[in-house]
FIMAR-257278 format. One line per field, with one value per residue (C-alpha): residue in one letter; x, y, z. Coordinates in Angstrom, 3 decimals, padded with zeros to 6 digits. Layout:
N
drenmar: (a / ...) $
u: (X / ...) $
v: (Y / ...) $
w: (Z / ...) $
This chain:
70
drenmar: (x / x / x / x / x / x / x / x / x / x / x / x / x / x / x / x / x / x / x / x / x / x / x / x / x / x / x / x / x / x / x / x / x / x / x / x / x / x / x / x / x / x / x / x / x / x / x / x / x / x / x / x / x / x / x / x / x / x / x / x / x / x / x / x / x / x / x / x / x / x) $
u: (143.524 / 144.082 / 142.453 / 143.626 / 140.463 / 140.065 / 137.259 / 139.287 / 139.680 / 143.143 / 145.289 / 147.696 / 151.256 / 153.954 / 157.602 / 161.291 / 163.283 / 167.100 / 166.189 / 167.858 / 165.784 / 162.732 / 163.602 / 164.881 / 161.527 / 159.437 / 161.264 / 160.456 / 156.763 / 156.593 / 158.396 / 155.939 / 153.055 / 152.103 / 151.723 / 154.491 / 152.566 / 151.187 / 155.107 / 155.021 / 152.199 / 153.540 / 156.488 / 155.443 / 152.761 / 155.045 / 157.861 / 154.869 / 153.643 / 157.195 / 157.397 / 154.461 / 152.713 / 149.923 / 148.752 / 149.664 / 146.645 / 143.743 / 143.754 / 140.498 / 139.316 / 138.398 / 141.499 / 144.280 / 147.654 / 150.426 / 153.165 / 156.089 / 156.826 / 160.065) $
v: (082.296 / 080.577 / 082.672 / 082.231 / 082.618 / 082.732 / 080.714 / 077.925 / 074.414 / 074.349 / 071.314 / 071.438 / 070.151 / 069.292 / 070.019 / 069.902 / 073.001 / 073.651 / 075.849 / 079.038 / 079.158 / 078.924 / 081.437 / 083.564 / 082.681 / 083.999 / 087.078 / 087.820 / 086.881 / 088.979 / 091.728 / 091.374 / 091.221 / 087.561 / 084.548 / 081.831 / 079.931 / 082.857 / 083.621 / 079.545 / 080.006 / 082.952 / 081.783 / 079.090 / 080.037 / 082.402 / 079.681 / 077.469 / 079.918 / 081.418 / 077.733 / 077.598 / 074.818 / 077.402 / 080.217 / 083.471 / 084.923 / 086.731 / 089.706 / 091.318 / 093.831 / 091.992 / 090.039 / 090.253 / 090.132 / 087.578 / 089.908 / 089.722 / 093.055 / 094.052) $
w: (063.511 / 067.327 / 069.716 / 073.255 / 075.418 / 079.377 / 079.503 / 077.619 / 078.868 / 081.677 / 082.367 / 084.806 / 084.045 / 086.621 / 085.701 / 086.921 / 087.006 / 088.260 / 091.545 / 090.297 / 086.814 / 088.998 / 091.650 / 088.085 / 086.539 / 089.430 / 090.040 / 085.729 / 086.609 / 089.466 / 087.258 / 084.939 / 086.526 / 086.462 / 088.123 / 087.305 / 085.580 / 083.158 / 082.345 / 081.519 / 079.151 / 077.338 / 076.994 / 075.695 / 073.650 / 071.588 / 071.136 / 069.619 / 067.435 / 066.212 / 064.989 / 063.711 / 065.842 / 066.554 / 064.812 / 066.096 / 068.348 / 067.589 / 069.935 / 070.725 / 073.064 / 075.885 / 075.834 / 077.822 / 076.085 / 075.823 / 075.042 / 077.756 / 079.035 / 080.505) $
């Protein structure tokens, strides 16, 4: 199983956005609870493992979740 850890190695990625899906996009983060780029990774991370790129994550105690909540 893929186990999505903190302490795991970050790369930062620039993208292009239409200005009203990122205004949209920080308003959900902010909803939820999360920086921008946290709604990016979750997002992202469950359209990669619904597809089966990744694994689906190991969830452990310590760890926070990657479940959207709305």
């Amino acid at each position: 199983m893929y186990s999505m850890k903190t302490t795991q190695k970050r790369i930062s990625l620039s993208i292009s956005l239409p200005l009203e899906l990122r205004d949209a996009a920080r308003q959900a983060a902010f909803d939820d609870n999360r920086s921008l780029s946290g709604l990016i990774a979750a997002l992202l991370l469950d359209y990669v493992q619904r597809e089966q790129y990744l694994p689906p994550v190991r969830k452990s105690a310590d760890q926070s979740s990657v479940t959207l909540h709305r």
